[in-house]
PAZAZA-134063 format. One record per residue (C-alpha): residue in one letter; x, y, z. Coordinates in steps of 0.5 Angstrom, whole numbers, padded with zeros to 4 digits, always signed. Layout:
aXYZ ...
//
This chain:
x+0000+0000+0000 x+0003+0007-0002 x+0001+0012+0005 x+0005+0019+0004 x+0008+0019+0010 x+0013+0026+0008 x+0010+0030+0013 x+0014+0026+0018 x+0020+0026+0014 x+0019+0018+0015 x+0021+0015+0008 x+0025+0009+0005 x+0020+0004+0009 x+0020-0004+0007 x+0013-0006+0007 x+0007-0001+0010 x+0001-0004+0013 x-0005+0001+0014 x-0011+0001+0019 x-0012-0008+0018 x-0017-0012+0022 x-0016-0015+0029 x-0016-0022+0024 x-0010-0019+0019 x-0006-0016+0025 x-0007-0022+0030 x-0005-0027+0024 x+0001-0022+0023 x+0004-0022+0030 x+0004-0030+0030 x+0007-0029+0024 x+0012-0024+0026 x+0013-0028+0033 x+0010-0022+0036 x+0006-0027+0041 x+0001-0034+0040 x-0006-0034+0042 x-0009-0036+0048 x-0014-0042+0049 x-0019-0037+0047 x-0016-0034+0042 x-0013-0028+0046 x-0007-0025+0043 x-0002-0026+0049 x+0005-0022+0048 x+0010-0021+0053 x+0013-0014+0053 x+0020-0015+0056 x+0025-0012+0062 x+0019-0007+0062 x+0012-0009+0064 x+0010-0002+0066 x+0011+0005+0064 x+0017+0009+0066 x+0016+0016+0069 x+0023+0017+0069 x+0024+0017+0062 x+0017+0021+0059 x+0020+0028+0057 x+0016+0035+0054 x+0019+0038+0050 x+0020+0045+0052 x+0018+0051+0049 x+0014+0058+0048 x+0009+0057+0047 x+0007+0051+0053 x+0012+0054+0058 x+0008+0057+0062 x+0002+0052+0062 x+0006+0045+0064 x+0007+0044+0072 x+0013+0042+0071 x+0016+0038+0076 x+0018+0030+0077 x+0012+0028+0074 x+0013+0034+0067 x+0021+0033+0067 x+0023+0037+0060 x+0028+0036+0055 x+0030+0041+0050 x+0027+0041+0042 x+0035+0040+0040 x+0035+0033+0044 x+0028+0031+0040 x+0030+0032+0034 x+0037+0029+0034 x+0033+0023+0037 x+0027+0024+0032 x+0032+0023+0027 x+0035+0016+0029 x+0028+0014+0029 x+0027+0016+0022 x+0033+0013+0021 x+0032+0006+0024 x+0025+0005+0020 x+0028+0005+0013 x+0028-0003+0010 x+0023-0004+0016 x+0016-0006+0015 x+0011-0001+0020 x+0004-0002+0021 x-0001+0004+0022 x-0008+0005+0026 x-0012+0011+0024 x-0017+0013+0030 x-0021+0018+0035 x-0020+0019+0041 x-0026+0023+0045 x-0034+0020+0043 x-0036+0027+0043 x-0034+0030+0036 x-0033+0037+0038 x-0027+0034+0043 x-0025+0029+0040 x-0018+0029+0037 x-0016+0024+0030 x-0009+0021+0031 x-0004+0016+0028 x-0001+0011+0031 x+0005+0008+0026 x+0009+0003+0029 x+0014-0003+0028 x+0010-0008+0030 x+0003-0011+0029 x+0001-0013+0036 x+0002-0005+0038 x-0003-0003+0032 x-0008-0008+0034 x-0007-0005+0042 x-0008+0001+0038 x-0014-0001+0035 x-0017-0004+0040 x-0016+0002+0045 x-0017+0007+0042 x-0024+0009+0038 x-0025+0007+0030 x-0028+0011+0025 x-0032+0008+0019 x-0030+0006+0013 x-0032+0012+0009 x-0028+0018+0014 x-0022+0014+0013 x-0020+0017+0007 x-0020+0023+0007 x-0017+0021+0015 x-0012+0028+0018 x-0009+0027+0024 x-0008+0031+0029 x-0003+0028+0033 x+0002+0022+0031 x+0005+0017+0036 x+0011+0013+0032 x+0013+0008+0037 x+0019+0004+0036 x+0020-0001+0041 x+0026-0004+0038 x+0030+0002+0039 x+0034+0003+0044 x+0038+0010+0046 x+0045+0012+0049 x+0042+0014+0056 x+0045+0021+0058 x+0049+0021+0051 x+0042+0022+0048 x+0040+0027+0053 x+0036+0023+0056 x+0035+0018+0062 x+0035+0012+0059 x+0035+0007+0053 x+0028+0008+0054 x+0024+0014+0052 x+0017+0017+0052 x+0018+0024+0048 x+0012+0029+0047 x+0013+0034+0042 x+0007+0040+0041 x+0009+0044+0037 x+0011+0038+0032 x+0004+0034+0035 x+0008+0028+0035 x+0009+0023+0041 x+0016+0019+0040 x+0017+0013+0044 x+0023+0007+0044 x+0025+0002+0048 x+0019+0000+0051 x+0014-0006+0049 x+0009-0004+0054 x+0003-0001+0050 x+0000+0003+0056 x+0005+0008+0053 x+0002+0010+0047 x-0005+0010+0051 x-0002+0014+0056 x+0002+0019+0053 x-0004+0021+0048 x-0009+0021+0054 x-0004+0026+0058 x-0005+0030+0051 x-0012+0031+0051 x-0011+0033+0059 x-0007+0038+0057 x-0011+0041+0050 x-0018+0040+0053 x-0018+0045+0059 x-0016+0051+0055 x-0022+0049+0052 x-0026+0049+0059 x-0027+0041+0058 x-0025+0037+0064 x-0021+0032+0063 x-0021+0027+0068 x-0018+0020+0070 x-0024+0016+0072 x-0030+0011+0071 x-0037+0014+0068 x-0043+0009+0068 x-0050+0011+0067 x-0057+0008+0071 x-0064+0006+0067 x-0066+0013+0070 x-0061+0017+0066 x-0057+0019+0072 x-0050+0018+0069 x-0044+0018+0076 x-0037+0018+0075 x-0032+0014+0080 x-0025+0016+0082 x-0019+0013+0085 x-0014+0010+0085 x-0010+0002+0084 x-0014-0003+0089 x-0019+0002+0090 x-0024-0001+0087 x-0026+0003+0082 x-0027-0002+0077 x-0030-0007+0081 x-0035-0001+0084 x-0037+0002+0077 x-0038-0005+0074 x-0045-0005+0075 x-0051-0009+0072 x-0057-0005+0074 x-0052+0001+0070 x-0050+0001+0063 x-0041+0002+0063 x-0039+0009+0059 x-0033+0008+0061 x-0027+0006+0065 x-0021+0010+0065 x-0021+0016+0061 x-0027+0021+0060 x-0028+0029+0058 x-0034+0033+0062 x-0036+0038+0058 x-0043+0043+0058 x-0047+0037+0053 x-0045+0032+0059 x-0038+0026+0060 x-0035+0022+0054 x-0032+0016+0054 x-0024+0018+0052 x-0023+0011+0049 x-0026+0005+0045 x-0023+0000+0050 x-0021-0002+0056 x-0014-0004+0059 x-0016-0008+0065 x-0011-0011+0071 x-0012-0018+0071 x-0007-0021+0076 x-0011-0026+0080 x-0017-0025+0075 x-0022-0030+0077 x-0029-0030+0072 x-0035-0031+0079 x-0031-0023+0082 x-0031-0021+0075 x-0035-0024+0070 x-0034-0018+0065 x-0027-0018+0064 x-0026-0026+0064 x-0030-0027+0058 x-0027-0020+0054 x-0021-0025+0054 x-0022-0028+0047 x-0020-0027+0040 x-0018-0020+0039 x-0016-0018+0046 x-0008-0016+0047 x-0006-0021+0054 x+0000-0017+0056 x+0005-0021+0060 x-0001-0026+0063 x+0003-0033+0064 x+0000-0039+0061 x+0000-0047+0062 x+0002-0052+0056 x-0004-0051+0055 x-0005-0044+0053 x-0010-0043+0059 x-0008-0037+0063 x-0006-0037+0070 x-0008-0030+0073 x-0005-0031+0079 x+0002-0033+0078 x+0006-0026+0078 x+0013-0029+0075 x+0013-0023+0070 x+0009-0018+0074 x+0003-0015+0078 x+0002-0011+0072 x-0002-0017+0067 x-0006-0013+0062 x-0011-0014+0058 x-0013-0010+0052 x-0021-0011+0049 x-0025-0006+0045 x-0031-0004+0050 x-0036-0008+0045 x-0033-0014+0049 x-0036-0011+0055 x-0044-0013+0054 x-0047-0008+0059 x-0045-0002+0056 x-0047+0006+0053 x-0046+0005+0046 x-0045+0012+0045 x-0039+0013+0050 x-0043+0019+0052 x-0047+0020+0059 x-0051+0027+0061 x-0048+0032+0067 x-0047+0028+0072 x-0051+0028+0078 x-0046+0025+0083 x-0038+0023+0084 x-0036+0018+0088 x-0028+0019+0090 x-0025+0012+0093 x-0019+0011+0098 x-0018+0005+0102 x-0014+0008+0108 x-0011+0003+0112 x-0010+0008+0117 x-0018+0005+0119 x-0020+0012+0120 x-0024+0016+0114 x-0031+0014+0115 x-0034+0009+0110 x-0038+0014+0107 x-0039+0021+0107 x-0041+0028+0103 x-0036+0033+0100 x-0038+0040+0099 x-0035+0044+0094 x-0029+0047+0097 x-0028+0040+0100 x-0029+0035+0094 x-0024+0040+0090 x-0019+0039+0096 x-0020+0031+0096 x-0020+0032+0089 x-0012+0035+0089 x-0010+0031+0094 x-0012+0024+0091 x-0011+0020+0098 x-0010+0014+0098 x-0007+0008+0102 x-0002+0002+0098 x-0001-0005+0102 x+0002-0012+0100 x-0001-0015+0095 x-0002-0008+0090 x+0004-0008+0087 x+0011-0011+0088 x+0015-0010+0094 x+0010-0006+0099 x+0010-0011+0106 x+0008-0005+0109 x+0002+0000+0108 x+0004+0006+0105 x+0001+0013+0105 x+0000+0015+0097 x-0003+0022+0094 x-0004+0022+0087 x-0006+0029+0085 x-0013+0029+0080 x-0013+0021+0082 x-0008+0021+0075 x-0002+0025+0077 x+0003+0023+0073 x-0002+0024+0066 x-0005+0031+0068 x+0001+0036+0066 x-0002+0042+0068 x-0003+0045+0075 x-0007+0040+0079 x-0010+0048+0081 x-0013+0048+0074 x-0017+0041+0074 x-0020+0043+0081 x-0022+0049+0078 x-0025+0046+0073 x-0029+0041+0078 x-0031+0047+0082 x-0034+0049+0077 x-0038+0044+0074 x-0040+0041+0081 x-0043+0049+0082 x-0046+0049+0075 x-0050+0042+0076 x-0051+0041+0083 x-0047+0034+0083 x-0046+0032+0089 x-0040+0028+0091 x-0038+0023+0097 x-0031+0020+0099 x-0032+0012+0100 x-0027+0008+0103 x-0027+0002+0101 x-0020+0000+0106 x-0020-0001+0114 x-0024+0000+0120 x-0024-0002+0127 x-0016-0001+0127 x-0011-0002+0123 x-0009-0005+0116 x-0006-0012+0121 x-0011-0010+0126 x-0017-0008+0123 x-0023-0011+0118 x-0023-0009+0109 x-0030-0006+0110 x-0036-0011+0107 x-0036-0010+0100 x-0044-0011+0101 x-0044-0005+0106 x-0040-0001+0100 x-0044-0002+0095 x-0051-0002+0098 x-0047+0006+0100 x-0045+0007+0093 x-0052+0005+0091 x-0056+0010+0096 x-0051+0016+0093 x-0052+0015+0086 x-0061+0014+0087 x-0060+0020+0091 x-0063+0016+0099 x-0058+0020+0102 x-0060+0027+0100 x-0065+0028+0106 x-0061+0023+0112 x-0058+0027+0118 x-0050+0029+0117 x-0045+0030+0122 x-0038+0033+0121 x-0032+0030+0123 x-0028+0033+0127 x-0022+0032+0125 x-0023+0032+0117 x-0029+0036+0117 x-0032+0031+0112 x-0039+0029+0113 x-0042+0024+0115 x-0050+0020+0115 x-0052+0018+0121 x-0056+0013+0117 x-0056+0009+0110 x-0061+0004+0108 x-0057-0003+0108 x-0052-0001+0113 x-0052-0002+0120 x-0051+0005+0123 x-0046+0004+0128 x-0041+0003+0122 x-0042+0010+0120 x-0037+0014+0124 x-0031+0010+0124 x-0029+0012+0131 x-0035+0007+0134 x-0031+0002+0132 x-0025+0002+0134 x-0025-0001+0143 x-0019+0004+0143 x-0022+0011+0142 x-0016+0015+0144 x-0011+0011+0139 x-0016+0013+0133 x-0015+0020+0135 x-0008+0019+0135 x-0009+0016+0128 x-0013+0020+0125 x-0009+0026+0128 x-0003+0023+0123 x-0006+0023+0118 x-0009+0030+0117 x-0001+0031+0118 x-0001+0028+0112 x-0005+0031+0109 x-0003+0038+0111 x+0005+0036+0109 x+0003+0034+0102 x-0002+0040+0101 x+0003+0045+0101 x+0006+0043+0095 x+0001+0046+0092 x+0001+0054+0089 x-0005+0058+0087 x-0010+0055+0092 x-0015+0060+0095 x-0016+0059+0103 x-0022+0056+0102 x-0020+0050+0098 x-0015+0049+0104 x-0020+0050+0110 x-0024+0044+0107 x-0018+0041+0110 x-0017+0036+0116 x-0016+0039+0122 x-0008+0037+0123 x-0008+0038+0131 x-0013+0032+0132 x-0019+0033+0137 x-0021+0029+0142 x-0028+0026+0144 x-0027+0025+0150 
//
């Protein structure tokens, strides 16, 4: 096929594969030994040394006209336009006698927001990720298909480290002057989902659309909720929903028409995977989904608890897989937002109301708690702050994106509540995980509007309310105080973690004080 590729200056290429079907791309990467099918029909591949992304090696590239719009830091690390192009121009190099593959797509369901992309790459199993991951136009908008930004992704390529400017021999590269996101040295595809998703959360808020890393789904009565919170939260398991259709899982936009769906698919965690906890990601797994560092018998059947490669096991599959879902990956204003934590500290109460002030406070603190078993190498809990629960894919000021949520929770009177899903009674250790039953009957009574008219207590030291009742929850369990038999220990705790909390806010600029009074108290109270 003859593709016009010049305006990359990508030229001298072997063969080019363009926009082929999943049946096309899988037979070529088993063609490829790109990776082999699964027992049912899965393309499982096995992206090597790295099986993760690599936040030390993602680069913005510096310049006039984004200079004082990205939150440069440890999570923005820059690199100069001269370290681009001489990287850009061994890449171009590289691809000359090779065959590459191209996948033509949208990004956003909403087509006002949504952005055209081109994935070329040196593989066939990333052009089928990309299919699967990102939205697909018909047929009949192909031809005349423009893209906005282009990813070329190399993972073959391996660069000099500090000789190229860089940190490693891998490198996640964002150029937006040039629109192109250069990437090498890695296999794991969620670089390429990542690096485009991080360029919509940077383009969408100069257009006042929020962007936001969360689940969306939408109830038979039209209300559509959001879900935030990061790894081992439960946010999946929480916004899968059979009474709710499924917008999204990841990636979503709100704008004044109401939230769309980022992604065509979804990249789903499958360690430990087990079909009777969650059925709707076991049976996505068949012909056409990507399997990434899954180990397999001799067989070809999945072992999703055996970690040898990583935690890290993905799976991709276009949301079509998915059978309860909102086909137009659009949803209205929401009507309610649902932070999740799991604190192992055992003292957030298990559900309770935000304000405005103090949702956009949780909102930029992002808290939650990780433990053994979340990811490889933690034996201790350890106290996490991710802010705009996605810190390292939002590039701009963590204040922007909570302006924009103030601003939408006042616009369309969303409610929004903090669930923990972590522990009570005690400490991670000493306490319980609250029941999973407990959290979805509180779930299920903040999104059907049961708790607009229930009594509210604050809390004294995180100044967050709490319900005094919930339909399906025992009353007692509501203050997280009542259930530790060492009152004077949950002070102690609770004192030590609004410490925490003040300790991580003070990174933050540009923040009116109201925002920071909606925090905790950080000298704990006593109710004694």
């Amino acid at each position: 096929m003859n593709v016009d590729l010049a305006y990359l200056n990508i030229e001298g290429y072997k063969n080019v594969y363009k926009n082929l079907s999943p049946a096309e791309l899988i037979e070529l990467s088993i063609k490829r030994s790109e990776g082999f099918l699964s027992d049912k029909g899965a393309l499982i591949i096995n992206t090597g040394k790295y099986t993760g992304r690599s936040p030390k090696d993602r680069f913005i590239v510096k310049q006039e006209s984004i200079m004082d719009k990205i939150n440069w830091g440890n999570s923005n690390l820059s690199i100069d336009e001269k370290t681009f192009d001489k990287l850009y121009d061994r890449v171009l190099n590289y691809l000359k006698d090779r065959d590459i593959f191209i996948f033509d797509g949208f990004v956003g369901a909403l087509e006002e927001y949504s952005m055209p992309i081109r994935v070329i790459c040196e593989n066939a199993s990333q052009a089928l990720f990309s299919t699967q991951m990102f939205r697909r136009p018909d047929h009949d908008k192909l031809e005349y298909f423009s893209p906005e930004f282009n990813v070329i992704a190399v993972p073959d390529f391996k660069a000099n480290g500090e000789e190229d400017g860089i940190n490693s021999e891998t490198f996640i590269l964002i150029n937006f002057d040039k629109k192109v996101i250069l990437i090498g040295g890695t296999h794991y595809c969620g670089e390429i989902k990542k690096s485009v998703f991080s360029v919509m959360n940077f383009l969408l808020p100069q257009r006042e659309v929020m962007p936001m890393h969360c689940s969306a789904n939408i109830g038979d009565n039209g209300r559509t909720s959001l879900f935030f919170g990061l790894s081992g939260t439960g946010k999946t398991t929480l916004s899968a929903d059979e009474k709710r259709k499924l917008i999204g899982d990841d990636e979503h936009g709100w704008c004044d028409k109401g939230v769309f769906n980022f992604e065509g698919g979804c990249y789903a965690k499958t360690i430990r995977l087990h079909r009777e906890k969650e059925h709707e990601i076991y049976d996505a797994i068949k012909f056409g989904t990507v399997l990434e560092n899954v180990v397999t018998d001799e067989h070809r059947v999945p072992d999703y608890d055996d970690n040898r490669y990583t935690e890290n096991t993905r799976a991709a599959y276009p949301i079509e897989y998915i059978d309860n879902i909102e086909k137009s990956g659009v949803g209205g204003n929401p009507q309610a937002i649902i932070f999740l934590t799991a604190d192992a500290f055992g003292v957030i109460p298990p559900i309770s109301k935000l304000s405005k002030e103090a949702a956009m406070y949780h909102f930029m603190s992002g808290y939650t708690s990780k433990v053994s078993g979340t990811e490889r190498g933690i034996t201790e809990p350890e106290t996490t702050f991710s802010a705009c629960f996605g810190e390292p894919f939002m590039l701009m000021n963590p204040a922007v994106y909570a302006r924009l949520l103030g601003k939408k929770i006042n616009k369309y009177n969303t409610e929004v509540y903090l669930v923990n899903t972590g522990w009570i009674g005690g400490v991670y250790g000493m306490g319980s995980r609250i029941n999973l039953s407990y959290t979805r009957a509180m779930v299920k009574a903040a999104l059907d509007g049961k708790l607009k008219n229930v009594n509210f207590i604050e809390h004294p030291v995180f100044k967050i309310m709490m319900p005094t009742e919930c339909p399906g929850v025992p009353d007692e369990i509501l203050n997280p105080r009542n259930m530790w038999e060492d009152k004077k220990a949950y002070d102690i705790k609770a004192g030590e973690l609004s410490r925490k909390f003040y300790e991580n806010f003070k990174r933050f600029k540009g923040v009116s004080q109201d925002i920071i009074n909606a925090g905790p108290r950080v000298k704990s109270l006593s109710y004694l």
